[in-house]
C-alpha positions as CSV (number, residue, x, y, z in Angstrom):
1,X,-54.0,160.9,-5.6
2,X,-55.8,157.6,-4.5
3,X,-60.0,158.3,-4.8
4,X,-61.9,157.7,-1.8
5,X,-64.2,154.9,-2.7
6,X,-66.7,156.4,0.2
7,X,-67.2,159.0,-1.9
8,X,-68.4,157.7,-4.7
9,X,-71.8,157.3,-5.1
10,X,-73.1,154.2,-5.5
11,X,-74.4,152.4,-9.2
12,X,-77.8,153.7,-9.9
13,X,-78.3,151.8,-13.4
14,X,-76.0,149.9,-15.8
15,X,-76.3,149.4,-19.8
16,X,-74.4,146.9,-21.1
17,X,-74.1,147.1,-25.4
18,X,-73.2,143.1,-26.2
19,X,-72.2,142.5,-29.8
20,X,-73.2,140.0,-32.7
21,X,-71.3,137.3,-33.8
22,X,-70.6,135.0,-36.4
23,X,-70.1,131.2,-36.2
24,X,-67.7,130.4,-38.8
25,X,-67.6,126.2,-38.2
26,X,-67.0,124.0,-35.2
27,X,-63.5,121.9,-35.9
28,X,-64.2,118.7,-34.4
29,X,-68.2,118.0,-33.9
30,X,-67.1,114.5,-32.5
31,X,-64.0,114.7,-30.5
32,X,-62.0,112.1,-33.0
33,X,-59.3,113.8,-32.6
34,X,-59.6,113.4,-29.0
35,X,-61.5,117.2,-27.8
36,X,-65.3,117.8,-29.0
37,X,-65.7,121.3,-31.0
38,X,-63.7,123.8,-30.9
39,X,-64.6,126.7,-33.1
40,X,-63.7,129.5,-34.6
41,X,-65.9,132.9,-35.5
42,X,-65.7,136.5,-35.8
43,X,-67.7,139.9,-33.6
44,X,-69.1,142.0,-35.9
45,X,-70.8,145.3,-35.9
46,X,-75.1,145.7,-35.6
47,X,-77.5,143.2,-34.7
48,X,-76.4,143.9,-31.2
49,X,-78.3,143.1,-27.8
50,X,-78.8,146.5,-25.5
51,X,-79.7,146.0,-22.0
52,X,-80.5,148.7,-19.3
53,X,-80.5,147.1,-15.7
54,X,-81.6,149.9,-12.9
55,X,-82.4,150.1,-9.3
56,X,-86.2,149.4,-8.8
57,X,-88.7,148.4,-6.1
58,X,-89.3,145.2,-7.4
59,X,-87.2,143.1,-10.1
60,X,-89.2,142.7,-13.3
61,X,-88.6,142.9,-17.5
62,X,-89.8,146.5,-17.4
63,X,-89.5,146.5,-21.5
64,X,-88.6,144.5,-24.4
65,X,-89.2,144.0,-27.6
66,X,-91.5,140.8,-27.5
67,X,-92.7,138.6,-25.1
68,X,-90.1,135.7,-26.0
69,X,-87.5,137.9,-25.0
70,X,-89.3,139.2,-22.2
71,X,-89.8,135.7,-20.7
72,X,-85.9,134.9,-21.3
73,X,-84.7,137.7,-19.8
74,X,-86.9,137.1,-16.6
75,X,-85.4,133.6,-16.3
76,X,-82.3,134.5,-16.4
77,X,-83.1,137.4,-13.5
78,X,-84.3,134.9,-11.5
79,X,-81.2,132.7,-12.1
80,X,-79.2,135.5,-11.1
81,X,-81.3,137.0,-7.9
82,X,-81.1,132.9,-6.9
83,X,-77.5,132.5,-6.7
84,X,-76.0,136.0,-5.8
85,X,-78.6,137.8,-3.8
86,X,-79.0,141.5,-4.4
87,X,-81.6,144.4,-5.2
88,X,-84.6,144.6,-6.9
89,X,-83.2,145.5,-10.5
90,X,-85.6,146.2,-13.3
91,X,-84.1,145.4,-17.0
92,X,-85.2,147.1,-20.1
93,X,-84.1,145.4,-23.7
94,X,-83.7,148.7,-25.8
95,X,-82.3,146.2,-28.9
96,X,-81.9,142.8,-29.6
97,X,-81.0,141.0,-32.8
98,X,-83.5,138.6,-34.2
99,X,-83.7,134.8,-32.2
100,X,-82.2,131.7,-33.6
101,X,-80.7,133.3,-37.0
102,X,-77.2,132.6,-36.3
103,X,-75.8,136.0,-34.5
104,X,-75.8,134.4,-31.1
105,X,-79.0,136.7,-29.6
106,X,-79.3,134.2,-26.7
107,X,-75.8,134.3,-25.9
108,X,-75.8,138.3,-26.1
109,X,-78.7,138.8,-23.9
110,X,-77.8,136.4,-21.3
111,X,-74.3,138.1,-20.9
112,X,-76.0,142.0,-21.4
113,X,-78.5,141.0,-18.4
114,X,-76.3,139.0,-16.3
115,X,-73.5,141.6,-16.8
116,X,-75.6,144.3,-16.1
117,X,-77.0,142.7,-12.7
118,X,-73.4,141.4,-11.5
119,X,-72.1,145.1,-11.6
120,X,-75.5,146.3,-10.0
121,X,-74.9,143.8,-7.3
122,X,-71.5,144.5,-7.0
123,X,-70.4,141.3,-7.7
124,X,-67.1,140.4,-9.6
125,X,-68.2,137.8,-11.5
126,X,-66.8,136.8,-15.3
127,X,-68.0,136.4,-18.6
128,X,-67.1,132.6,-18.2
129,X,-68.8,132.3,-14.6
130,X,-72.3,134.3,-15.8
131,X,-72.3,132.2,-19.1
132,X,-72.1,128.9,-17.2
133,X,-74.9,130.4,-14.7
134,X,-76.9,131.1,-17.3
135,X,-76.7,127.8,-19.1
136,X,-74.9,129.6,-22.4
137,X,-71.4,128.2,-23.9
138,X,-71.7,124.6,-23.8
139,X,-70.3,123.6,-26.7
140,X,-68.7,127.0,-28.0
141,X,-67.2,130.1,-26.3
142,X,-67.3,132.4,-29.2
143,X,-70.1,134.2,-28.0
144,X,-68.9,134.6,-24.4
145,X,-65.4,135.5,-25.6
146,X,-66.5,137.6,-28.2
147,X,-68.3,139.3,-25.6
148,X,-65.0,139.8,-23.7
149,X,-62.4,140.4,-26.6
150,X,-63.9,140.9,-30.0
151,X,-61.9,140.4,-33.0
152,X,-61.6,137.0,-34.7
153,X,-61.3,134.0,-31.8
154,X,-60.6,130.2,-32.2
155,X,-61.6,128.4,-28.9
156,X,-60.1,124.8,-28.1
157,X,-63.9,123.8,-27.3
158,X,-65.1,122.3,-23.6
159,X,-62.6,120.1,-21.8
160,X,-63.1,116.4,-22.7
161,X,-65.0,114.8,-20.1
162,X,-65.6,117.5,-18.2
163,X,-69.2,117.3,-16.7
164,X,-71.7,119.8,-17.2
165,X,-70.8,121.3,-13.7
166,X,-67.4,121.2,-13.5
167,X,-67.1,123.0,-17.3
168,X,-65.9,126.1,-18.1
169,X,-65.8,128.2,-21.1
170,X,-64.1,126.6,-23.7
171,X,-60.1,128.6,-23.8
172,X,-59.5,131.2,-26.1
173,X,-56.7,129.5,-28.8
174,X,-56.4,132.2,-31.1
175,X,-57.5,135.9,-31.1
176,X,-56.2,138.9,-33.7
177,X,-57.8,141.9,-35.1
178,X,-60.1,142.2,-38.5
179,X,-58.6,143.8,-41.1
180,X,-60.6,146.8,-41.5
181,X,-61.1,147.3,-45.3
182,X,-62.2,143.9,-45.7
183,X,-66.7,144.1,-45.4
184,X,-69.0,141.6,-44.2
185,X,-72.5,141.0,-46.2
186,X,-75.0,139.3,-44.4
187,X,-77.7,137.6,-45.7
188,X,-80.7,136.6,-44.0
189,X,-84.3,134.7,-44.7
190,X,-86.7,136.1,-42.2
191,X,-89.6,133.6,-42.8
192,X,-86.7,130.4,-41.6
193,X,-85.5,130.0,-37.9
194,X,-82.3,127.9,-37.6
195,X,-82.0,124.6,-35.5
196,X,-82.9,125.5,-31.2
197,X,-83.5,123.7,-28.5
198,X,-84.6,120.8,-28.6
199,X,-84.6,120.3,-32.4
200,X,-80.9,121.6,-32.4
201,X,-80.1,118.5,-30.0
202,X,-82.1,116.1,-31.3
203,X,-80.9,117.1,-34.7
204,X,-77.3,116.5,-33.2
205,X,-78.0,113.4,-32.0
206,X,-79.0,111.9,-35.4
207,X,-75.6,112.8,-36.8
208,X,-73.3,110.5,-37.2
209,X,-69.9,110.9,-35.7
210,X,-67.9,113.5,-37.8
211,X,-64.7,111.5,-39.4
212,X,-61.3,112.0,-38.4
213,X,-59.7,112.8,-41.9
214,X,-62.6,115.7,-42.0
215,X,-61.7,116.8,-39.1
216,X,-58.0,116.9,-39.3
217,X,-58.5,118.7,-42.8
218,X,-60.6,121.5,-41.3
219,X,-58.1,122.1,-38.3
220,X,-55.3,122.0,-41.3
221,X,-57.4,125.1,-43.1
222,X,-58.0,127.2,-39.9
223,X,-54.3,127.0,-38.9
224,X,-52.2,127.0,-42.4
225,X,-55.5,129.2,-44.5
226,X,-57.8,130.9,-42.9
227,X,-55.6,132.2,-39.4
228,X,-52.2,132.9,-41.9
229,X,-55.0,134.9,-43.9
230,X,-55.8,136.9,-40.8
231,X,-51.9,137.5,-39.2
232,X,-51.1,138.5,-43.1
233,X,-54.3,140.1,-44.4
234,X,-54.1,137.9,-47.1
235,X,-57.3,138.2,-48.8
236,X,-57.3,135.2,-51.1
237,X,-55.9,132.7,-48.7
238,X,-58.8,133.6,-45.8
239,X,-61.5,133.7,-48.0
240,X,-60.5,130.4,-50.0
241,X,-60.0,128.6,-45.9
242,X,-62.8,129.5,-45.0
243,X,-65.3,128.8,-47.3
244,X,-63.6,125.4,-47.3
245,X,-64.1,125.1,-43.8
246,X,-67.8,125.9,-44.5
247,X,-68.2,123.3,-47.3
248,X,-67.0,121.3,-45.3
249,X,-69.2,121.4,-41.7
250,X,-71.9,122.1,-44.2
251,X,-72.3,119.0,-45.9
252,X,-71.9,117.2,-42.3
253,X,-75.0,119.0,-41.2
254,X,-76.9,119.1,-44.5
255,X,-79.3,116.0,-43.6
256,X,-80.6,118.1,-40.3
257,X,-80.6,121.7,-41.6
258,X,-81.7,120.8,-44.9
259,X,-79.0,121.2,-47.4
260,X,-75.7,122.9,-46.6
261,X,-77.4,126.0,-46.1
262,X,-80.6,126.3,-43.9
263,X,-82.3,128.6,-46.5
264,X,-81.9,127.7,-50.5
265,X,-83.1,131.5,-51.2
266,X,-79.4,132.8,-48.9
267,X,-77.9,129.8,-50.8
268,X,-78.2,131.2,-54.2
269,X,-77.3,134.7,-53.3
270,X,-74.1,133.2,-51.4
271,X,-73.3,131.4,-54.7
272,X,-74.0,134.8,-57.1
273,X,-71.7,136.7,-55.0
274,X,-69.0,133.8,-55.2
275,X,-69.3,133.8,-58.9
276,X,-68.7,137.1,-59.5
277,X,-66.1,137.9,-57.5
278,X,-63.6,136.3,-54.7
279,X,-65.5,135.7,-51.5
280,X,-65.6,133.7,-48.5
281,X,-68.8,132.1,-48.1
282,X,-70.7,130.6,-45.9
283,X,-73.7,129.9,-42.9
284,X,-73.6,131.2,-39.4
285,X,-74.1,128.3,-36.5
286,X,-77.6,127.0,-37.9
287,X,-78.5,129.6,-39.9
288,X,-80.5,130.7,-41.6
289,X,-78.3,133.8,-42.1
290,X,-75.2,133.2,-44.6
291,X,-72.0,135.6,-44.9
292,X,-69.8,136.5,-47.8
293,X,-66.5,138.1,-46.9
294,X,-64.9,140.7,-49.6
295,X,-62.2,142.5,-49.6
296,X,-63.2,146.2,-49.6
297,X,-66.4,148.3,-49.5
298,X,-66.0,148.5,-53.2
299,X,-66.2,145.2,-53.7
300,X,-69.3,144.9,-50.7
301,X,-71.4,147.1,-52.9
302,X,-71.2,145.0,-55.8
303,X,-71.9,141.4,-53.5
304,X,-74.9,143.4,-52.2
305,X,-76.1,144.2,-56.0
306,X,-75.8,140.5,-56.9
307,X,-77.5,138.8,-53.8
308,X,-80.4,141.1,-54.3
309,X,-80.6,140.1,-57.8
310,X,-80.3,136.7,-56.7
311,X,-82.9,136.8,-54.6
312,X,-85.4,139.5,-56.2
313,X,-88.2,137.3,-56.3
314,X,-88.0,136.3,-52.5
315,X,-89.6,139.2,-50.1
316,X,-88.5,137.6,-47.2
317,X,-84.4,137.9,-47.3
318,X,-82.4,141.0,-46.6
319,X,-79.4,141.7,-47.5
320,X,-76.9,144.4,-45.7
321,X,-73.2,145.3,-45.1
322,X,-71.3,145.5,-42.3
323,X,-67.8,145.7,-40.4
324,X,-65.8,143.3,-38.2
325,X,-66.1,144.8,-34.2
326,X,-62.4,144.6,-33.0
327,X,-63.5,145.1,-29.3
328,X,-65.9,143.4,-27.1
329,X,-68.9,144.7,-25.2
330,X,-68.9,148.3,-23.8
331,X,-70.7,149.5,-21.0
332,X,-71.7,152.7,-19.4
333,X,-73.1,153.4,-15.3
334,X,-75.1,155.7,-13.8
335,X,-74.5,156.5,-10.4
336,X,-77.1,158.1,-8.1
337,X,-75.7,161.5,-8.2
338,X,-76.9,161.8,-12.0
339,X,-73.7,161.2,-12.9
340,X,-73.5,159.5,-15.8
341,X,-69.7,157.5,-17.0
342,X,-69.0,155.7,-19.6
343,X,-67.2,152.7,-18.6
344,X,-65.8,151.5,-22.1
């Protein structure tokens, strides 16, 4: 029986979960292949944004957990109320993962608000459209997609010559599910910020152009290594690609990050958990945060017990285990009659 859409009372307040991600290495920094980018990275569980958009008198960042987030997320409500109109809408940040250490917290919280807003609006806009509004995905789409899908994603990166107006998110190549024994350890030094901003294009701009050879060899690892890896759960064959790939984009950006990871402290626990057992290694986007994939929980609890003693003498890194996120953002509604849904 078709529901009368009369009926049904009308959105009250919206929370929109948006999940972490990591950047595993752009392909092509310099287009020499002929496309700029590309990249490929993975959604992950934890360090998540959580944004609660409701009805109000007047739009404001009701709560958050700092003013830096508070200010972001009333630009980006004032971005929003600009181009589409709409009511008042008050936005609470209930969680949000730490700024510029590689998860991609800017990304997550301008899709969470502008998600959140859109469906309080009641206008049907996409992941790609509120990222492009919001000035996010410029020169990768794994947030944004990884927003949408979840899962490990290769995008092709922006279209080549595209202008800044005319581009859209860069197309999804390559998506397919984490296995899920396989464990995550993240390691992160809270006293370091990675590259933003201005630095981040300044620091880009010194660079120079990425080779051809190195770029053909890193799009040779993702498809015949690290993707094969992922279709197969071949263990040995993902971890070797991608902390090749890693190596790799590392070295390229050593001069402007500081070596080919942001912190040495994440370094050396990255290199203790390499040396004692099979692991891909590596930096998310600018870091500071590094990664070490293993292949079990077992073998997740012994990574975390040697990049602790790695790093015992430095107070400032952590060190913690978590899951690939198959899925993408979830959301939930409440509607005006109390009636609270859960909208998946």
């Amino acid at each position: 029986m078709p529901i009368d859409s009369d009926h049904i009372a009308p959105l009250s307040a919206v929370t929109v979960d948006a999940p972490a991600r990591l950047h595993l290495g752009f392909l092509d920094p310099s287009a020499s292949l002929g496309r700029a980018f590309g990249s490929i990275g993975l959604v992950i569980e934890g360090r998540g944004t959580r944004v609660t958009a409701r009805l109000a008198e007047r739009s404001c960042v009701a709560r958050a957990p700092n003013d830096a987030l508070r200010a972001r997320a009333a630009l980006y409500l004032d971005r929003l109320r600009d181009a589409w109109g709409g009511p008042a809408i008050a936005v609470d940040i209930d969680q949000a993962s730490r700024a510029h250490c590689g998860l991609g917290s800017g990304t997550q919280l301008a899709l969470a608000v502008g998600t959140a807003f859109a469906r309080l609006a009641g206008v049907p806009a996409s992941s790609d459209e509120i990222a492009r509004l919001l000035g996010r995905g410029a020169r990768s789409g794994i947030g944004a997609l990884g927003f949408d899908h979840g899962g490990l994603i290769v995008d092709g990166g922006p279209a080549r010559g595209a202008r800044p107006q005319d581009a859209h998110m860069p197309p999804l190549l390559f998506r397919h599910a984490f296995p899920d024994a396989w464990r995550v350890v993240l390691i992160d030094d809270t006293d370091l910020e990675g590259l933003h901003g201005d630095e981040e294009r300044r620091g880009l701009a010194a660079l120079p152009p990425f080779p051809q050879a190195l770029a053909a060899h890193l799009c040779h690892l993702v498809m015949m290594r690290v993707l094969p890896g992922i279709a197969e759960q071949d263990f040995d064959a993902f971890a070797d690609g991608i902390s090749a790939v890693q190596q790799t984009i590392g070295e390229y950006f050593a001069p402007v990050q500081g070596g080919v990871c942001t912190s040495p402290a994440v370094g050396r626990a990255l290199q203790a958990i390499a040396d004692e057992q099979k692991a891909g290694i590596g930096q998310t986007s600018w870091g500071p945060t590094g990664f070490a994939f293993v292949r079990s929980a077992e073998a997740a609890e012994r990574a975390l017990a040697a990049a602790r003693a790695a790093t015992r003498d430095e107070p400032s890194v952590t060190c913690a285990v978590t899951v690939a996120r198959n899925r993408g953002a979830t959301f939930s509604v409440e509607r005006t009659r109390n009636c609270k849904v859960d909208a998946g």
